[in-house]
Steps between C-alpha positions, in 0.01 A plus 500: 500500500744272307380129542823404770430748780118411481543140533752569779239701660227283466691222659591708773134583561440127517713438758338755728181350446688135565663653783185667671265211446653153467691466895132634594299221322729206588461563842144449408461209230687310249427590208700802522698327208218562271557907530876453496405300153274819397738738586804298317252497153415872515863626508567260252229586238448890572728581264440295209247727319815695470695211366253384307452844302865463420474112393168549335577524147672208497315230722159685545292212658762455737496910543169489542453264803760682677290847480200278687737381745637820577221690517306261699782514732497855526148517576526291797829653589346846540231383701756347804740756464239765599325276763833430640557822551200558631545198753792664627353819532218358715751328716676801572207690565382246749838464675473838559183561651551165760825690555348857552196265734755304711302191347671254250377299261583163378761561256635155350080414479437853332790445227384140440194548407470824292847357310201229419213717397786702258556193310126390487370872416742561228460206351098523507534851389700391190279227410169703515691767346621276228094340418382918495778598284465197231076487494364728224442869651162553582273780399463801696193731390547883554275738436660879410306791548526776241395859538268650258544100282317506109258278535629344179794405780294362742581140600771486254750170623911528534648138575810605629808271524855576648811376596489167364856408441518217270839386580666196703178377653209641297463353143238449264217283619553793823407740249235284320272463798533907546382574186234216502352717845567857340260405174234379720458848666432659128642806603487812295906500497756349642816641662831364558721746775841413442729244617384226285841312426767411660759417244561547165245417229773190352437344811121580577356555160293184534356526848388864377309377165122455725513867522390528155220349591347757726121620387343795585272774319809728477802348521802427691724776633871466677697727623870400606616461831836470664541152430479548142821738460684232683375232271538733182246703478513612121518092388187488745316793380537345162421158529147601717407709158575215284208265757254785426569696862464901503789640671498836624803703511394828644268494254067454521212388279170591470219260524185605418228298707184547406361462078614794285215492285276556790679854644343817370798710580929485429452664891270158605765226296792652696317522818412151510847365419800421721856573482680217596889588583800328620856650575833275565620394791614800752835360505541472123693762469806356695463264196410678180484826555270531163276273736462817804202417633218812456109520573462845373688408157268176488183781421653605235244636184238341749196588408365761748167436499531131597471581913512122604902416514702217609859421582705151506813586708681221634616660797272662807736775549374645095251591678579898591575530143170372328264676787679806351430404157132428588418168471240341678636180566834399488554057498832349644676248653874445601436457898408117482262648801811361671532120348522395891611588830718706584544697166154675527645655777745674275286550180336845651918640570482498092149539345249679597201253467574125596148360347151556447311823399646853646394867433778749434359842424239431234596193395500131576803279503428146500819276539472132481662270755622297128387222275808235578787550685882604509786265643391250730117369410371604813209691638388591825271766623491662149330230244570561145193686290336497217328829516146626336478857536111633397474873479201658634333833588664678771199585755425813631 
């Protein structure tokens, strides 16, 4: 939507809300004035990220502290907008059961003091919201169970990271203190599930460089996600290579986990190994279409033998696909787990996994509820993750 109908449609939304709760609340106290002031700022600042993409280049501090503004607005817009209407809703409904019971109920009282606990709630919510989206994610231990798992495999460690989106509000020293807590785990390999960047690698090639500092036994492994093709996906691709990242491109490797020298068959080296794979986004296509997104094509020349296999998809809905292929385990991201209330109430009309470990046929899918954040840096009801995955023995 071009940037003049949005702002005139944001403003109208703010005068709903101003409408629908500030006659309400100065009926009750005076400080009214202080959400008139709140409401005033967000109309004013919501659309600066947009202005300041525009002025960036030339004034980028300046740019920059618009993005916060505007974002931080939004976050605190969303949550009053959707409690307003849920205010109203609630008002209704009870008007019409006193109605439909002859009874009535103390309007003016009613509208007073839920215009009040609007204001407070959204403005907690945002605030909470704002500390759980800006802390470093925490780590969430999952344990994967794997039929008929070479024992070579056994206990083998995935730190999995997603949806980051170094951008406006999450810079370096965010990215520092992530890879600080992924190289404590000591995981066997690490995996990055798209949507890493959000904008182009000019702008964010700094606040990416910690990357290259990720340890594990393996490696690091990326696969793009939708994010990337609108940041530039090829510059991206590129400029993760140059720090040392493996990106897969509907390709896979082969690692072999156990010592070589100590197998007394080709049949027991290629047993014990893994095929890691990762395919591009499931949109990609609509971008490059050199970039179609394919789980079968990912196995190509894969080494038959190797039984153990893995997929890094950034999108839930690959999943159909790579249970077809045969994968065991299939690692993505995208959903956010919802980012906060009410959009994982919508995530589910989309994907079909919102977070956490699911079984689709015979495979798992396990999609991560995302490492930082997109837009507003806010969380609530779906904490970021830094996720250690452990594959074990599937039991009988």
């Amino acid at each position: 939507m071009p940037l003049r109908p949005l702002t005139l449609l944001v403003t109208l939304l703010h005068v709903y809300i101003g409408l629908r709760l500030l006659p309400a609340l100065a009926s009750l106290t005076g400080a009214w004035p202080l959400l008139l002031a709140a409401l005033l700022l967000s109309a004013a600042t919501m659309p600066l990220p947009f202005i300041g993409a525009r002025t960036g280049a030339r004034r980028p501090a300046l740019a920059h502290g618009w993005k916060w503004l505007g974002l931080l607005s939004m976050g605190w817009f969303s949550s009053i907008f959707v409690l307003t209407l849920v205010r109203d809703a609630g008002l209704l409904l009870a008007w019409a059961l006193a109605w439909v019971g002859g009874g009535s109920i103390d309007s003016p009282s009613a509208q007073s003091w839920s215009a009040a606990a609007v204001a407070l709630l959204a403005t907690l919510v945002t605030l909470i919201g704002f500390f759980n989206a800006r802390r470093t994610a925490s780590v969430v231990r999952v344990d994967v169970p794997i039929r008929d798992l070479p024992a070579s495999l056994e206990g083998f460690t995935i730190a999995q990271l997603s949806d980051i989106h170094v951008g406006p509000t999450i810079r370096r020293g965010y990215i520092q203190r992530i890879v600080d807590a992924v190289n404590r785990l000591g995981a066997d390999m690490v995996a990055i599930t798209g949507d890493l960047v959000d904008g182009t690698v000019a702008e964010l090639r700094e606040h990416v460089t910690p990357l290259a500092g990720l340890r594990a036994r393996h490696g690091t492994f990326v696969v793009t996600g939708n994010h990337e093709y609108y940041a530039g996906a090829h510059a991206w691709i590129d400029e993760l290579r140059r720090l040392g990242l493996r990106v897969l491109l509907n390709e896979h490797v082969v690692l072999q986990t156990r010592n070589v020298k100590g197998a007394q068959t080709d049949e027991e080296v290629l047993d014990s190994a893994l095929v890691v794979a990762g395919v591009t986004d499931y949109t990609a296509a609509h971008f490059d279409a050199a970039h179609a997104s394919d789980p079968q094509g990912a196995l190509d020349n894969a080494p038959p033998l190797v039984r153990t296999r893995l997929l890094l998809a950034h999108q839930p809905r690959s999943a159909p696909a790579a249970a077809e292929a045969g994968y065991q385990l299939q690692l993505s991201g995208h959903t956010h787990g919802g980012q906060f209330f009410p959009w994982n109430l919508f995530v589910p009309l989309q994907q079909p996994f919102t977070a956490g470990l699911h079984r689709l046929r015979e495979m798992w899918v396990y999609t991560s509820r995302g490492t930082g954040y997109w837009g507003p840096p806010k969380r609530f009801g779906a904490p970021s993750e830094i996720t250690l995955l452990r594959l074990v023995p599937e039991q009988p």
